[in-house]
GUKE-590642 format. One line per field, with one value per residue (C-alpha): residue in three letters; x, y, z; residue number from 0. Coordinates in nm, 4 decimals. Layout:
N
r [ALA; ...]
east [X; ...]
north [Y; ...]
up [Z; ...]
k [NUM; ...]
//
This chain:
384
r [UNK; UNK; UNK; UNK; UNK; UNK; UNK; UNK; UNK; UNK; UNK; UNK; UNK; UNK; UNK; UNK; UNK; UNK; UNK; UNK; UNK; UNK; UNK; UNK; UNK; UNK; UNK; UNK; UNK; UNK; UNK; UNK; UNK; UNK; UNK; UNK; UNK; UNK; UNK; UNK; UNK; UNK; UNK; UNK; UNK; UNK; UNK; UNK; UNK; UNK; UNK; UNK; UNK; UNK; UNK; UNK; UNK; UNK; UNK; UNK; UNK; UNK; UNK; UNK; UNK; UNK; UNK; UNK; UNK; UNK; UNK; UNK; UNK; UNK; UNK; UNK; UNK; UNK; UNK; UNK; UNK; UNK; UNK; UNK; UNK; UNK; UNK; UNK; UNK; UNK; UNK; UNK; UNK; UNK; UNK; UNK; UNK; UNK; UNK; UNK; UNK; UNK; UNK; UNK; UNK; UNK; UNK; UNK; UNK; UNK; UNK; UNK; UNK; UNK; UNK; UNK; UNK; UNK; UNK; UNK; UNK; UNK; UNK; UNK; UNK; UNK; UNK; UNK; UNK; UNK; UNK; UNK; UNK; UNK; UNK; UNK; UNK; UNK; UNK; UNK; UNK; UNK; UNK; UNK; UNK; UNK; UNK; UNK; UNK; UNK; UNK; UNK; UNK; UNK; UNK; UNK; UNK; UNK; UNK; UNK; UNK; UNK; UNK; UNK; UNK; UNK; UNK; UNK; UNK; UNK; UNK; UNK; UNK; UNK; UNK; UNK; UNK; UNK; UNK; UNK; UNK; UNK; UNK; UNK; UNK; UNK; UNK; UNK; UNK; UNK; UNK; UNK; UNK; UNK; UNK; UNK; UNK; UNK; UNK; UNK; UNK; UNK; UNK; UNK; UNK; UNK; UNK; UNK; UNK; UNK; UNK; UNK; UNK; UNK; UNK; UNK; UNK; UNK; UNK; UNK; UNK; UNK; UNK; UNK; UNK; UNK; UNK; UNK; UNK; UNK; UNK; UNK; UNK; UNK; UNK; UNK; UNK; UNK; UNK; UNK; UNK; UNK; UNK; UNK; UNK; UNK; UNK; UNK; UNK; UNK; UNK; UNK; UNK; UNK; UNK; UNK; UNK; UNK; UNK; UNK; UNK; UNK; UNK; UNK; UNK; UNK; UNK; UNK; UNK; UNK; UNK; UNK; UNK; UNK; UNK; UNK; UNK; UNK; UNK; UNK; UNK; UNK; UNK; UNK; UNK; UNK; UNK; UNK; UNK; UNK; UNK; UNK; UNK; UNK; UNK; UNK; UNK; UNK; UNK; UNK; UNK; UNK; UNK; UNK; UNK; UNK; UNK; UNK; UNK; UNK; UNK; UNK; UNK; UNK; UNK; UNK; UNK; UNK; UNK; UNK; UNK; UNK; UNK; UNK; UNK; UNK; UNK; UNK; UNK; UNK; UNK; UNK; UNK; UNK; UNK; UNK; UNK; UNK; UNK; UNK; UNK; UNK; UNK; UNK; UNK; UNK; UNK; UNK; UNK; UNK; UNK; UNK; UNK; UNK; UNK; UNK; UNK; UNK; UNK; UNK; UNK; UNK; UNK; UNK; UNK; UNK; UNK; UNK; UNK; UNK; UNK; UNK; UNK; UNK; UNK; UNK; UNK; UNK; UNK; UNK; UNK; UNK; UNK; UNK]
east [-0.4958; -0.5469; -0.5568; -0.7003; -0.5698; -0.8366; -0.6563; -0.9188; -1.0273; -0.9046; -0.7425; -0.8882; -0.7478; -0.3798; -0.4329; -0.2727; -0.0163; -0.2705; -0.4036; -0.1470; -0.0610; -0.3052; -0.2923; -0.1725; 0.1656; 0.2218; 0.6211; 0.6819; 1.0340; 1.1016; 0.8379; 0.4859; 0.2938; 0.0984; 0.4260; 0.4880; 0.1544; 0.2631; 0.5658; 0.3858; 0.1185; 0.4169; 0.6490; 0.3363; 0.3196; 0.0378; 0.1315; -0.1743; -0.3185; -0.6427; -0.6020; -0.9580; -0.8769; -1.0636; -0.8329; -0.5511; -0.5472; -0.2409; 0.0250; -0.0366; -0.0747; 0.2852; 0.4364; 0.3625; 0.2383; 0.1846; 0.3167; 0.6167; 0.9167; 0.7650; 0.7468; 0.3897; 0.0957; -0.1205; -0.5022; -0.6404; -1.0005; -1.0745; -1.4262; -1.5907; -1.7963; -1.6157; -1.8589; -1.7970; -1.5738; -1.7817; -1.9069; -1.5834; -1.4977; -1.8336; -1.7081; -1.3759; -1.5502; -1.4486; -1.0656; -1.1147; -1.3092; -1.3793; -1.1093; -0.7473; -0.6289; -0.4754; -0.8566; -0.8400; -1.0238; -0.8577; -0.9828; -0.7236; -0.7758; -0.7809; -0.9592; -1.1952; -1.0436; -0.8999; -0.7827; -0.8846; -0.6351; -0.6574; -0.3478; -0.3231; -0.1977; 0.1699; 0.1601; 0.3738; 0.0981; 0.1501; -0.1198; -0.0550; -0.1454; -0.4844; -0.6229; -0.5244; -0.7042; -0.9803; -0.9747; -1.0027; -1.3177; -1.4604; -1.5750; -1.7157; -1.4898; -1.2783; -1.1559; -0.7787; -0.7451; -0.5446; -0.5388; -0.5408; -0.4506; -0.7498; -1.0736; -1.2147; -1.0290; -1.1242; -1.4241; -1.3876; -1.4889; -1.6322; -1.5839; -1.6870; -1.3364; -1.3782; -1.3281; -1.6696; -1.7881; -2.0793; -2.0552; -1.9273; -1.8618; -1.7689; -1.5287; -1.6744; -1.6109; -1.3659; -1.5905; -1.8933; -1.6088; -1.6969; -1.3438; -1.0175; -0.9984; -0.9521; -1.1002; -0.7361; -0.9542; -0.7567; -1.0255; -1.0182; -1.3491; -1.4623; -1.6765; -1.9901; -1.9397; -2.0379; -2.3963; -2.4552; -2.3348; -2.5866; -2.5226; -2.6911; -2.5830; -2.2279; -2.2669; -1.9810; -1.8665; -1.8732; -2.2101; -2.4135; -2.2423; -2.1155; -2.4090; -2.6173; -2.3592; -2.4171; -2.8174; -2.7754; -2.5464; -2.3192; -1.9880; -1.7933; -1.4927; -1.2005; -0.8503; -0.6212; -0.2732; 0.0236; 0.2288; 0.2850; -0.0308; -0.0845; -0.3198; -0.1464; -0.4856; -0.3919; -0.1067; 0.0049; -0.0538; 0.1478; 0.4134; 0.4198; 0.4111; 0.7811; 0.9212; 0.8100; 0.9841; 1.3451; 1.2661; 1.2933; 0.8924; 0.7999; 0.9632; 1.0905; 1.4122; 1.5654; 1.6917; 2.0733; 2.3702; 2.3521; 2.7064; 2.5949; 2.3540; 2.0106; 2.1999; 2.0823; 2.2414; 2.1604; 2.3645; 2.5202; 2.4440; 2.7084; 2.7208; 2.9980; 3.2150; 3.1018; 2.7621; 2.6217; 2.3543; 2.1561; 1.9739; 1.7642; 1.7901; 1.6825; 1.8652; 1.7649; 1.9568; 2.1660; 2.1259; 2.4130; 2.3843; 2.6174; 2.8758; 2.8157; 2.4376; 2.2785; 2.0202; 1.8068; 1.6518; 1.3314; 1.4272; 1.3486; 1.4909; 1.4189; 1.5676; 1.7811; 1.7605; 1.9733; 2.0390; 2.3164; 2.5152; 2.3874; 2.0678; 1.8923; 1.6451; 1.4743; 1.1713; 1.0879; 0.9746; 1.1019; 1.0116; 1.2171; 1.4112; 1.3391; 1.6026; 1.6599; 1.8949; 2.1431; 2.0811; 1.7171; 1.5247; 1.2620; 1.1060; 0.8861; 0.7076; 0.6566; 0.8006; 0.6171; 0.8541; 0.9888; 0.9779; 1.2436; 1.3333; 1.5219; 1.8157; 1.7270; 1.3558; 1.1831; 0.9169; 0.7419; 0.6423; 0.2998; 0.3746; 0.2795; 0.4297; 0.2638; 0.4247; 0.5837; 0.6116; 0.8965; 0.9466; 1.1520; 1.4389; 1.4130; 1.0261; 0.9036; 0.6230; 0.4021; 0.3458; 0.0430; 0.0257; -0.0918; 0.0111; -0.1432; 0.0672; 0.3015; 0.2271; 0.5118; 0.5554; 0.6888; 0.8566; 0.5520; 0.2776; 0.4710; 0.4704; 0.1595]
north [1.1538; 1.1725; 0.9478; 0.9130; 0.7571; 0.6565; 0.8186; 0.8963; 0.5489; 0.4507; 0.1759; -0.0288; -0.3758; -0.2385; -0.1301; -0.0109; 0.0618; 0.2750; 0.4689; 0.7543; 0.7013; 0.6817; 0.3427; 0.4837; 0.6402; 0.2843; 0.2415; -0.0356; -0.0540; 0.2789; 0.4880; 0.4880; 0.2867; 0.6016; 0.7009; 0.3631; 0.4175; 0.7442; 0.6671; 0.3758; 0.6571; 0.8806; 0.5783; 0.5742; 0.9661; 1.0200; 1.3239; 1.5229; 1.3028; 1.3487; 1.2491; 1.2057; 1.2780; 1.2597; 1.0041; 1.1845; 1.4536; 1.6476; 1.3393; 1.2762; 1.6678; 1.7536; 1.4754; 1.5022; 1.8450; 1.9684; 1.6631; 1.8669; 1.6996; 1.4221; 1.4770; 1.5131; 1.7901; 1.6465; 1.7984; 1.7021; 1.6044; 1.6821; 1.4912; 1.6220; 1.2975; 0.9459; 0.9891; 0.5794; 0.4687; 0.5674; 0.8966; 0.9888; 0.9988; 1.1990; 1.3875; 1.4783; 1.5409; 1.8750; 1.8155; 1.5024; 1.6101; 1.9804; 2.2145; 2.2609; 2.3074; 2.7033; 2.7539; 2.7582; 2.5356; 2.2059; 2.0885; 1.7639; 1.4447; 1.2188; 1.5072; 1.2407; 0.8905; 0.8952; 0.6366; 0.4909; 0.3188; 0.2295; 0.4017; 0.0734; -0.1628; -0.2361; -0.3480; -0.2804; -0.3206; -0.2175; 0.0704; 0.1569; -0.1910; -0.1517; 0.1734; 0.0152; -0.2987; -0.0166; 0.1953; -0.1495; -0.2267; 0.1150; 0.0322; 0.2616; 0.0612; -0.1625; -0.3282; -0.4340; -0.8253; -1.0771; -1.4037; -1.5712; -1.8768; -1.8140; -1.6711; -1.6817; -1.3671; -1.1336; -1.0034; -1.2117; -1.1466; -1.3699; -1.2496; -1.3864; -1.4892; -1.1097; -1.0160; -0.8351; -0.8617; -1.0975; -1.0933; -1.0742; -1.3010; -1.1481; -1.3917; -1.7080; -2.0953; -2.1804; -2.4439; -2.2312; -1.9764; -1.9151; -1.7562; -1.6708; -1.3508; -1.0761; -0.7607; -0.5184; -0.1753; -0.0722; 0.0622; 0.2787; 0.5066; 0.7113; 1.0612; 0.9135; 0.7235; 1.0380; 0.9355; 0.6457; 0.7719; 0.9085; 1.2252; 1.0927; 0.8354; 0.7114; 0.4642; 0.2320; 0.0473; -0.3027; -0.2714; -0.0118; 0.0343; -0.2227; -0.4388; -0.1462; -0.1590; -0.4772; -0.4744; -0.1529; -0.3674; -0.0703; -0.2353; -0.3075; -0.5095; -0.6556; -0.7137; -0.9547; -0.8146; -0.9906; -0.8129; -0.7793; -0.7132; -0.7103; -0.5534; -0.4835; -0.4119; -0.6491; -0.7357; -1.0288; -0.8901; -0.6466; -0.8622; -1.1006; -0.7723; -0.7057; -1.0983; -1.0355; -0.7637; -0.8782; -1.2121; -0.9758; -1.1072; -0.7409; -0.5788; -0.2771; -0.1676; -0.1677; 0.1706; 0.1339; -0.0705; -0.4259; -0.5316; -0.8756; -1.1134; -1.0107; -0.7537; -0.4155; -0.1125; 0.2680; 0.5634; 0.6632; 0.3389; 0.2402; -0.1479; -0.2903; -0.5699; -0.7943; -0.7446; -1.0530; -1.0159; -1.3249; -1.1998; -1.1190; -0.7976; -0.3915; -0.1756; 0.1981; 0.5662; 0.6785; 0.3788; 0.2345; -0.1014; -0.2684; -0.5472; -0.9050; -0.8235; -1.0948; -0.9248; -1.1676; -1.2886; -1.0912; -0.8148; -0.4874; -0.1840; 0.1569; 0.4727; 0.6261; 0.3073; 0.2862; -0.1285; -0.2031; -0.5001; -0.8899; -0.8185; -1.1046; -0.9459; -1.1925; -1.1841; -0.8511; -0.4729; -0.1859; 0.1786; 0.4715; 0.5657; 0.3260; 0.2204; -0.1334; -0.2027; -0.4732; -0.8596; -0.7724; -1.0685; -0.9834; -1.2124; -1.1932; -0.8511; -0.5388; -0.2386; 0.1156; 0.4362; 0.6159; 0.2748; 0.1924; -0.1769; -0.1649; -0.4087; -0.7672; -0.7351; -0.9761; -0.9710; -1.2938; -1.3963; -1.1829; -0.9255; -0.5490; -0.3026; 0.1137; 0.4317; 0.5834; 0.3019; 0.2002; -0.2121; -0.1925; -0.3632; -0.7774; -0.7410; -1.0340; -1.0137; -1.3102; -1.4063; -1.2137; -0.8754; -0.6232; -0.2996; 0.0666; 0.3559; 0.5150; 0.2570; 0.1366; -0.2003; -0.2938; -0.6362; -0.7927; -0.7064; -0.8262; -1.1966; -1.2152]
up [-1.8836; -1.5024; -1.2596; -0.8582; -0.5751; -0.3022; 0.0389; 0.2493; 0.4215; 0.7826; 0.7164; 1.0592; 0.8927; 0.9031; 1.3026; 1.5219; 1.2433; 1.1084; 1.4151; 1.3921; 1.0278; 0.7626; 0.5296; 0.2084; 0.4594; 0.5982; 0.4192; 0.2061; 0.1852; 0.3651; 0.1526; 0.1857; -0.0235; -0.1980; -0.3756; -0.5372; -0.7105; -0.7928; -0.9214; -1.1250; -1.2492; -1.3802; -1.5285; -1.7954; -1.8124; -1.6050; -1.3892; -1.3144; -0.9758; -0.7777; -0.4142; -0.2283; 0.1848; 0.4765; 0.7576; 0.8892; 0.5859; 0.7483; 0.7329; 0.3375; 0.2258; 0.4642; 0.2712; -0.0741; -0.1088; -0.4450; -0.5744; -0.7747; -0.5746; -0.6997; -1.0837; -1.0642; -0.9932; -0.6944; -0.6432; -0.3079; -0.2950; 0.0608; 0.1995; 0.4705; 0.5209; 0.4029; 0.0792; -0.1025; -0.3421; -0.6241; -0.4277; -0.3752; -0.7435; -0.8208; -0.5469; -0.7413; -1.0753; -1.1425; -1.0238; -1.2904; -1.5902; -1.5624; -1.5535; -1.5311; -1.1889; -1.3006; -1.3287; -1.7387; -1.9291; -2.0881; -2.4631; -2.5480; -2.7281; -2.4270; -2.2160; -1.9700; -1.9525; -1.5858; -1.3696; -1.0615; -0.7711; -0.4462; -0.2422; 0.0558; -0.3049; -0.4326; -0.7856; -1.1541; -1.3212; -1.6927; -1.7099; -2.0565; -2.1571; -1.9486; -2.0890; -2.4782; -2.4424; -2.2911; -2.6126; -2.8501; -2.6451; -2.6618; -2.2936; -2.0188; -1.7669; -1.7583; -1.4415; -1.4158; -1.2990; -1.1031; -1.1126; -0.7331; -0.5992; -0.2929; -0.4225; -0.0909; -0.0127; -0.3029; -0.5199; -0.7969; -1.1003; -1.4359; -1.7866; -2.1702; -2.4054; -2.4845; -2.1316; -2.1724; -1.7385; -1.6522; -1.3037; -0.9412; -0.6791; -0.3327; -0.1650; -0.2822; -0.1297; -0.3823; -0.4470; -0.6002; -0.7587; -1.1324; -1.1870; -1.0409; -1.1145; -0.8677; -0.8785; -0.7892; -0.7715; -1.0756; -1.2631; -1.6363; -1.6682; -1.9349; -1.8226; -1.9352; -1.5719; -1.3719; -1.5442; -1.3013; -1.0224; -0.7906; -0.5873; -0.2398; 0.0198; -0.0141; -0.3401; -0.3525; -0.7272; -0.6678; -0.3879; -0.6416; -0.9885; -1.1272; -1.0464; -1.2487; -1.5434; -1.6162; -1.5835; -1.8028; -2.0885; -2.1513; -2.2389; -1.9236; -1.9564; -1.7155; -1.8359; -1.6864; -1.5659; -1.5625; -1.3422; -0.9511; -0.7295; -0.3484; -0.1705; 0.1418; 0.3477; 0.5860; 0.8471; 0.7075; 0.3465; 0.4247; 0.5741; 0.2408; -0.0138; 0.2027; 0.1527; -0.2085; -0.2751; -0.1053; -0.3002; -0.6427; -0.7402; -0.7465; -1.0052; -0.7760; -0.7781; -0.4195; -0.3419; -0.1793; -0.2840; -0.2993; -0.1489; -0.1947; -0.3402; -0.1696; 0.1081; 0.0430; 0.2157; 0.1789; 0.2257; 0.5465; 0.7098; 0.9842; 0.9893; 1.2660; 1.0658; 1.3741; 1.2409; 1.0257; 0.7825; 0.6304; 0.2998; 0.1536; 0.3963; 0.3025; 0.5740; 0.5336; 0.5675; 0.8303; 1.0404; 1.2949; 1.4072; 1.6601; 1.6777; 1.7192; 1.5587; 1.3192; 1.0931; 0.8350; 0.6438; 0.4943; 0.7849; 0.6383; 0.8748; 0.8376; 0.8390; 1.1318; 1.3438; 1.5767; 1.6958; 1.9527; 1.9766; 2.0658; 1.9162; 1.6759; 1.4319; 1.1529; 0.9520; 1.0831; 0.9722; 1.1632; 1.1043; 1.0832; 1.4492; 1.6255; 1.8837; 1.9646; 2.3283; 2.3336; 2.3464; 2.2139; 2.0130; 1.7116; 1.5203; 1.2452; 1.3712; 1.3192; 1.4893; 1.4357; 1.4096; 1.7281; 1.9346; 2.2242; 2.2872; 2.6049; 2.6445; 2.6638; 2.4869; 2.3268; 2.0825; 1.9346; 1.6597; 1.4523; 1.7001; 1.5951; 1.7806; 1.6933; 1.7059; 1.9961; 2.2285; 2.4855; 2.5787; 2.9099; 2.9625; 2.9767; 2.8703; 2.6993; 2.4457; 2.3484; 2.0131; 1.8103; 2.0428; 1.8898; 2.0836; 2.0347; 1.9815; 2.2890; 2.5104; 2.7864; 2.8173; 3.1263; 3.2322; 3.4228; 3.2061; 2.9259; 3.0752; 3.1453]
k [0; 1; 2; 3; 4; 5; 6; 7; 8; 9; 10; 11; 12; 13; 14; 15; 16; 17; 18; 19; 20; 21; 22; 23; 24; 25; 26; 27; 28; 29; 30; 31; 32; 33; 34; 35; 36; 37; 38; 39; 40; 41; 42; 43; 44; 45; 46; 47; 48; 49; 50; 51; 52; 53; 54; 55; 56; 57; 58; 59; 60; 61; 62; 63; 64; 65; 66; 67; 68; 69; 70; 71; 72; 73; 74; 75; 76; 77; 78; 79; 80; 81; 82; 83; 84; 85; 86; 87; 88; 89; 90; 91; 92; 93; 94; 95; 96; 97; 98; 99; 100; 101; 102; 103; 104; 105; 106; 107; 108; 109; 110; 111; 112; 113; 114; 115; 116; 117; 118; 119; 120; 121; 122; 123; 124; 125; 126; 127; 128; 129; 130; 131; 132; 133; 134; 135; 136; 137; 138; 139; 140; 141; 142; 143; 144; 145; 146; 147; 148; 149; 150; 151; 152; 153; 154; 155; 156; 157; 158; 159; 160; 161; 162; 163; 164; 165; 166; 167; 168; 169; 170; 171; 172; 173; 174; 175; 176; 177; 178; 179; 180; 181; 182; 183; 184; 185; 186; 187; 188; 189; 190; 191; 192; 193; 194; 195; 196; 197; 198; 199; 200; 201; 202; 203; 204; 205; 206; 207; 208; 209; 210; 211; 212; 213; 214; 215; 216; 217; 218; 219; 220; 221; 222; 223; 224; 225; 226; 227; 228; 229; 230; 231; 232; 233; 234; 235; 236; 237; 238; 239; 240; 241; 242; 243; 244; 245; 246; 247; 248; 249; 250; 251; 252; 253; 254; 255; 256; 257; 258; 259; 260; 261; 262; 263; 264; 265; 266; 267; 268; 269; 270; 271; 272; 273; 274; 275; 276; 277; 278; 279; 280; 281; 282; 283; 284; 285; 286; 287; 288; 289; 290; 291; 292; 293; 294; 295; 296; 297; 298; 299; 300; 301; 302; 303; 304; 305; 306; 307; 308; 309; 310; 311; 312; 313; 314; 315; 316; 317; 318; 319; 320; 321; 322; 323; 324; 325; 326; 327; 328; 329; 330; 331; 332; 333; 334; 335; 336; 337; 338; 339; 340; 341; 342; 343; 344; 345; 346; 347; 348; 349; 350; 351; 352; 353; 354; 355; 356; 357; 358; 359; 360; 361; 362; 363; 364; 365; 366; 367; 368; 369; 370; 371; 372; 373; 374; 375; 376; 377; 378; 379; 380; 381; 382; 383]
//
């Protein structure tokens, strides 16, 4: 079987994080969030991967190449046009159905079923159990489901006892919601698909083909997961998915040691015994903080960080080296990769803070800045 992660969107929810870096390279926990989902693919022996591109192509291609240091063969789908979610997949046909990627012809048993996942999600969802109950049904697709608290936020979707799909609800009042279950863009297709997918305009599944599906009665199913699922499309999505995970609700295992309850460490990581660290806390490789330093809780830093002493980090996401001056003060933010805090800093809380960028020394930023990539922020425009 094999599968395809959607890559090639912009990502404009997640900015400015995503303005150098394309969403499915935004780290969650120090990797980006595309190689979770491959590492879930090939934990259920899927290893053969179609990745559609078109946003920032160069950053996800230089990382994961052919996919081989990562137990897997990766086939880049590379759109010269964003083409749809669904045209995007037609798109890909040949890289999914057709042939084998040495250019021979494939004839196996479970030649056609693929996969379908969106590469800006973080879940441990059982995928095996998905494509069974798909076989029992004999279904064209069936759409993987979560079960929400706040419909209002999601495509929901309404089912019969047999989970056979009836219709769709796009981020209904909760009041007029028929269902509480989430549409996760996990989806299991059969070939026969490519049949209702039309090769003009940029058709999208849940605008154009699933509303056909059901008007054509094939047999279209949804299957309720019970494991982990976040879309991390969003800043404060994307903030939760990270308390999650330290809270153990995930089902990841935290790379590192844990030296205590909740306090995870990785290799080559300099930590002063001044320092004091509230879990749960993730501190990445090769990264030296400072004495007198209070780190935590649901502070995630990343690798080669460098924080001096006096500084006060909590609730916070830093990228990879990123230097942070003594006496600085984070909060609940988010810090992009290369960054400079000068001494004495501040940054408040729902601040996001790019790539590349330098706070001078004793700049104070407000609460819910959002801050574009190598931008200096100097003390008097901070304040204002």
């Amino acid at each position: 079987m094999r599968a395809m992660i959607m890559a090639a969107g912009v990502g404009s929810r997640l900015e400015p994080l995503t303005i150098n870096v394309p969403k499915p390279m935004v780290p969650v926990i120090n990797k980006p969030a595309m190689e979770h989902i491959i590492n879930l693919l090939k934990s259920h022996g899927i290893t053969k991967i179609v990745v559609n591109l078109w946003y920032l192509p160069q950053h996800i291609e230089a990382y994961f190449g052919d996919g081989s240091n990562f137990g897997v063969k990766l086939r880049y789908s590379r759109e010269r046009e964003l083409q749809g979610t669904a045209g995007g997949v037609l798109f890909a046909e040949d890289l999914l159905l057709c042939h084998s990627w040495s250019g021979q012809m494939e004839t196996t048993p479970s030649q056609g079923t693929f996969i379908l996942m969106a590469g800006d999600a973080l879940t441990t969802a059982n995928l095996t159990k998905l494509v069974k109950f798909h076989k029992s049904r004999e279904a064209l697709v069936t759409i993987g489901l979560k079960r929400v608290t706040d419909v209002s936020g999601f495509g929901i979707v309404v089912t019969d006892k047999q989970g056979r799909i009836l219709k769709f609800q796009e981020k209904p009042l909760p009041s007029e919601a028929e269902s509480d279950l989430a549409n996760t863009m996990i989806y299991v297709f059969e070939p026969e698909i490519f049949k209702y997918i039309p090769p003009y305009g940029k058709p999208d599944f849940g605008r154009d083909i699933f509303p056909l599906l059901i008007q054509e009665n094939v047999p279209f199913y949804g299957f309720p997961i019970d494991e982990y699922w976040s879309d991390i499309g969003t800043l404060a999505q994307y903030h939760n998915t990270h308390k999650d995970i330290l809270c153990g609700n995930v089902g990841i295992a935290l790379p590192g040691k844990e030296i205590k309850p909740g306090i995870f460490i990785s290799e080559d990581t300099r930590i002063s015994c001044d320092t004091e660290l509230r879990p749960p806390v993730f501190i990445g490789k090769h990264v030296k903080i400072d004495k007198n330093t209070i780190i935590g809780p649901y502070t995630v830093i990343g690798d080669r960080c460098e924080i001096s002493e006096h500084v006060y980090i909590s609730g916070s996401i830093v990228w990879n080296n990123t230097k942070i001056g003594s006496g600085a003060n984070l909060k609940d933010c988010i810090v992009g990769s290369d960054c400079c805090l000068a001494a004495g800093s501040s940054l408040g809380e729902g601040v996001v803070l790019s790539d590349e960028c330098i706070v001078e020394e004793g700049s104070i930023i407000r609460e819910n800045v959002r801050i574009d990539p190598g931008r200096i922020i100097r003390r008097k425009a901070a304040r204002r």
